[in-house]
N, C-alpha and C positions, 0 to 999 in steps of 0.2 A: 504494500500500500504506500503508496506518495507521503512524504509527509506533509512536502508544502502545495499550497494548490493559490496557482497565479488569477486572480480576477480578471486582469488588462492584458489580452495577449499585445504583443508589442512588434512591430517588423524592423530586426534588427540590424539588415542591411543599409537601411532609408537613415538610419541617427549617424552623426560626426562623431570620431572621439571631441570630449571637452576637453583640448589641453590648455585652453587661455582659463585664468582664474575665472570663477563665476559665482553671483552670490541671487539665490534663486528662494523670493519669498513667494507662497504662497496661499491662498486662504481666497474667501468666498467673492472678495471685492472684484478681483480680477482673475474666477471661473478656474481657481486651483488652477492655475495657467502654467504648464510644463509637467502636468502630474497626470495620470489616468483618475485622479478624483472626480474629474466635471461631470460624468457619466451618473455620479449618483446622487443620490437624492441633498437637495439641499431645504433647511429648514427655514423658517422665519426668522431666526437666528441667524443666519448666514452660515450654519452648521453641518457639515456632510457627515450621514449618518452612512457607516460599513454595518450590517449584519454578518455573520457570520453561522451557517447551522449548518454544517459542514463539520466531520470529526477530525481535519486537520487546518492547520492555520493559513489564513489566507494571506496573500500578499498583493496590495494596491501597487505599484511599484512608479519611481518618476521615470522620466522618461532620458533624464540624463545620462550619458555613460559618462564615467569619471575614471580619468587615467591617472589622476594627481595620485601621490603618495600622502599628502596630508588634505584631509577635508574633515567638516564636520555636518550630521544629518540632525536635525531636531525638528518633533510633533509635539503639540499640543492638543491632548485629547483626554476624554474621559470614559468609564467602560459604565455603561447606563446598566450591564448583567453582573450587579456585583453585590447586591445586595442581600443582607445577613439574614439566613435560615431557606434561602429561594434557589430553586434550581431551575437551568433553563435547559431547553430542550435543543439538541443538534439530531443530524439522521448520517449514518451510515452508507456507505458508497451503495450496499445490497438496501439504501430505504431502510434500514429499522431505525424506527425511533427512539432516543434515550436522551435523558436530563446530567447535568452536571453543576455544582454550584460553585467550582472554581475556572474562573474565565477568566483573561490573559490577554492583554491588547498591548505593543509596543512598537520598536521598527526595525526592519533587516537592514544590515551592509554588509560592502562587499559579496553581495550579488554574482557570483559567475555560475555556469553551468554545472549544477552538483553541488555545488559548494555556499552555502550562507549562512552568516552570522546573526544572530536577532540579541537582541535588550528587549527582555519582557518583564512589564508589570503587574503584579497580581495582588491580592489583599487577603489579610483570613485574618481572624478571629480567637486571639490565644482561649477564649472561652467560650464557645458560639453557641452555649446553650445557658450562660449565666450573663444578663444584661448589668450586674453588679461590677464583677470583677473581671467580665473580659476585657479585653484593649485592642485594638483595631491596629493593624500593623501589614505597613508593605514590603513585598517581599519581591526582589530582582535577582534576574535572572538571566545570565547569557549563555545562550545555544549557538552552537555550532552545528547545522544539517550536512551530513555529506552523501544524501543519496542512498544508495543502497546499504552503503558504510552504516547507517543509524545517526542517532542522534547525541553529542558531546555536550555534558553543562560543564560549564569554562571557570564559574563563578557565577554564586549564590549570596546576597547578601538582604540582612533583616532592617528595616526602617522602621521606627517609632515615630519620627516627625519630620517637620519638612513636607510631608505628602496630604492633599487632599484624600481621605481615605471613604468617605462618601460619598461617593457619585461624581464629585466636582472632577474640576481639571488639572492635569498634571503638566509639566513639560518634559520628555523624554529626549535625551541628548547623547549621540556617541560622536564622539572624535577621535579618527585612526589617522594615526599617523606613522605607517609604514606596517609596522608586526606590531604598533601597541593599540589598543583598544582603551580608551578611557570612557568610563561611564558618568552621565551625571543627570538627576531626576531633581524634581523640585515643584509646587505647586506656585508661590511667588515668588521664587529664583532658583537656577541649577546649584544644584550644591554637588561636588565630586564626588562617588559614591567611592572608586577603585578602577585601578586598570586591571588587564588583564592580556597576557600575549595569542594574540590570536592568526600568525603567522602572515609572512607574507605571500602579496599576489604577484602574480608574473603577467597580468591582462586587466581590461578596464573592465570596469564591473559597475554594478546601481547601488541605487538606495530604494525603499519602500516603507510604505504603512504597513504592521502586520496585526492580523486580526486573530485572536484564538477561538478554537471551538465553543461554540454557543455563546462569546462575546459580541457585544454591539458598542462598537467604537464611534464617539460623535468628536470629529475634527474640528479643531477650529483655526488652526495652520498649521503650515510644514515649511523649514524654514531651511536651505541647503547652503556651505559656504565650503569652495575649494580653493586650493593653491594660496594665492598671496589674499584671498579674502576672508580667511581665518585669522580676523585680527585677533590679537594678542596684548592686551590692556597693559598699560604700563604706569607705574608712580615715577612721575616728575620732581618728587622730592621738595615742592618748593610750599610754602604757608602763606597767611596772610603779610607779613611782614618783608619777607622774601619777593613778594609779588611787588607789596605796595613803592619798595625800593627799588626793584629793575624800571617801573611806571615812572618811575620819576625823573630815570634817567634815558625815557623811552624819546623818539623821534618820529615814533610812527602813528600817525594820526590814531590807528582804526586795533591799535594794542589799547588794554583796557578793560577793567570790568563791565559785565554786562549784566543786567540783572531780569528776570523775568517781567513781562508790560502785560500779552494778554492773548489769544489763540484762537482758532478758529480748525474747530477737528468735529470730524466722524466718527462719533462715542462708538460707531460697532465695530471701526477700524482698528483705530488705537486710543488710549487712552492714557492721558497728561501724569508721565514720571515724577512729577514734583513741580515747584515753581521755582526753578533755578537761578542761582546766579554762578555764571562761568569768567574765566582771564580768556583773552585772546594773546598768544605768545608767539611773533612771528617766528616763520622756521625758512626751510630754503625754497620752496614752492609754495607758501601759503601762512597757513596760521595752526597751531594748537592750541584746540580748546580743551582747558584746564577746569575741573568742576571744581568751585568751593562752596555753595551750601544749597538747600533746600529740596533733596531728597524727598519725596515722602511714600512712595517704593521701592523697598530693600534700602531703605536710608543706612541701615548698618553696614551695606557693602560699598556705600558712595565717602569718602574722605576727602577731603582738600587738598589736592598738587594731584588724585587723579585725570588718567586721559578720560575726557567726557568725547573727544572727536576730531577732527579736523576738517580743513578747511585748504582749498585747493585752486589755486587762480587757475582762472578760464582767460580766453581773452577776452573779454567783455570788463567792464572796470567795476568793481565792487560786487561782480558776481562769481561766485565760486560752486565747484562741486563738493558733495559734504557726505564725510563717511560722520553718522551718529551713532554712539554708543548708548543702545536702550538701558532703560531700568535693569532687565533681567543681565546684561551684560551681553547682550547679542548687537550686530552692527541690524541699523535701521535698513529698510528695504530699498536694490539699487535706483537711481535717477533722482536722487534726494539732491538736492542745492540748496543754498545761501545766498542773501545776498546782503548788504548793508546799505541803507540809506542816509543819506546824510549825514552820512561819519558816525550815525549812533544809534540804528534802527535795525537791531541785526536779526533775521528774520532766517527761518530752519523751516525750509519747504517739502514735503512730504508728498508726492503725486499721487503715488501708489498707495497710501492710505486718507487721501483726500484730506490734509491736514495744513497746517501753519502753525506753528509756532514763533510770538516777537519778543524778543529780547530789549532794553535799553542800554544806554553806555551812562555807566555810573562813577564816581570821581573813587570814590574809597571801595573799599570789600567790606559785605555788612559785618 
């Protein structure tokens, strides 16, 4: 019996390798766009609901082939068959029908023929029949499928917190980078769970949704980032003092604190990380921007002299391309720009989630 069973047949002559970097959001605004998602159902939510009642794990798969040695895959989704004392039902390739009440929704990489990796999440109940003293705990899981070979767990590990363990939404994250496999889950930011070695490839391969037997996964994006678009955050090391002194001795008009003014967003697209105030720190193509306050998710993972972003002349004058760095720690979706008006109006344009965000240019750091 199969273990994995594909949703989107795909014709794989017709795709290019992807060897130029590429950073691939998607979700409902723009029709899961490079993914075999569009095909299913989407909800009032903008939410694509996978069934799965099938007795092996299904796989939605993007359509990317990816050659890079380092990328990373990340979904946001939630398993709506997980709830405590219920079992759902799947059917057997011969049709019989049967229940199970542990269901499993996560995503595969390194996709080649015979060969794939999955990060699954699943939930139990240290006590599923005492409402007192049970505890609700998620539990990950990476499989290695090799076909007739059977099936490898790589690494297993138990979560108390951090995780929506009720219906809600998680976000599922692996980042390989050559033979290592790094895992990282999280409900309102990735936290790193563990690596794990999971060999290298010698050919390009995908990424996918994976849906487990009798699981109903509802998406809410899938977020893909390869080669040189796996940014990598860095501390600038500098404080308010630090700053306020290079400012003083600056020359350049459009260096400067800025501080949050007012926005103009699509509450189902994205939704406002904080009311920021950021430095703008010239560099040798543009500017970095530096975060110093006003977090208000994952405010514990945002600190002062973090990269919040940059900023990137174009030839147009005060307009830039702009890599953003979200609340969760992921870069914002590609053809994001900036631009600055009147030397103090610095505005963070978002297409693909129909957004704006303005900024001012303030004299001090609050």
């Amino acid at each position: 019996m199969n273990v994995l069973r594909y949703i989107a047949i795909l014709i794989l002559a017709c795709l290019p390798l992807l060897a130029a970097a590429l950073t691939r959001y998607s979700a409902a605004y723009n029709g899961f766009a490079g993914t075999s998602l569009g095909r299913f159902c989407v909800d009032g939510n903008g939410l694509v609901e996978v069934a799965n009642e099938a007795d092996t794990t299904a796989l939605v798969p993007d359509t990317a082939l990816i050659s890079q040695r380092h990328y990373r895959y990340m979904a946001r989704m939630s398993n709506s068959h997980n709830r405590v004392g219920r079992s759902y039902r799947y059917y057997t390739a011969d049709g019989d029908r049967h229940s199970r009440s542990d269901t499993w929704v996560g995503i595969a990489v390194n996709m080649t023929d015979g060969d794939t990796t999955m990060v699954m999440l699943g939930e139990e109940d240290t006590a599923p029949y005492d409402d007192i003293r049970g505890e609700r705990r998620g539990i990950v899981k990476v499989l290695r499928h090799r076909g007739r070979l059977g099936v490898d767990t790589l690494a297993t590990w138990t979560l108390m917190e951090g995780l929506d363990l009720r219906g809600g939404f998680n976000a599922i994250a692996a980042d390989v980078n050559d033979s290592v496999l790094t895992v990282m889950v999280g409900d309102r930011r990735l936290r790193v769970v563990g690596s794990v070695c999971i060999g290298s490839r010698h050919r390009a391969a995908r990424v996918a949704v994976a849906v487990g037997s009798a699981a109903m996964a509802r998406l809410e994006r899938t977020v893909l980032f390869t080669g040189d678009d796996v940014v990598i955050e860095r501390d600038t090391g500098m404080d308010a003092t630090s700053l306020e002194r290079y400012f003083a001795g600056s020359h350049d008009a459009l260096e400067g604190f800025y501080t949050y003014l007012d926005r103009d967003m699509n509450e189902r697209h994205a939704r406002l990380g904080g009311k920021y105030t950021v430095a703008l720190i010239r560099s040798d193509d543009g500017y970095i921007i530096i975060y110093v306050d006003g977090a208000q998710i994952c405010p514990g993972e945002w600190y002062m002299g973090r990269v919040k972003g940059y900023l990137k002349r174009t030839s147009f004058t005060a307009n830039f391309n702009l890599t953003w760095i979200d609340a969760l720690g992921a870069p914002a979706p590609e053809e994001s720009f900036a631009t600055i008006e009147g030397g103090s109006i610095l505005s963070l344009h978002f297409p693909l989630l129909n957004s704006v965000i303005r900024l001012h240019k303030t004299s001090v750091a609050p």
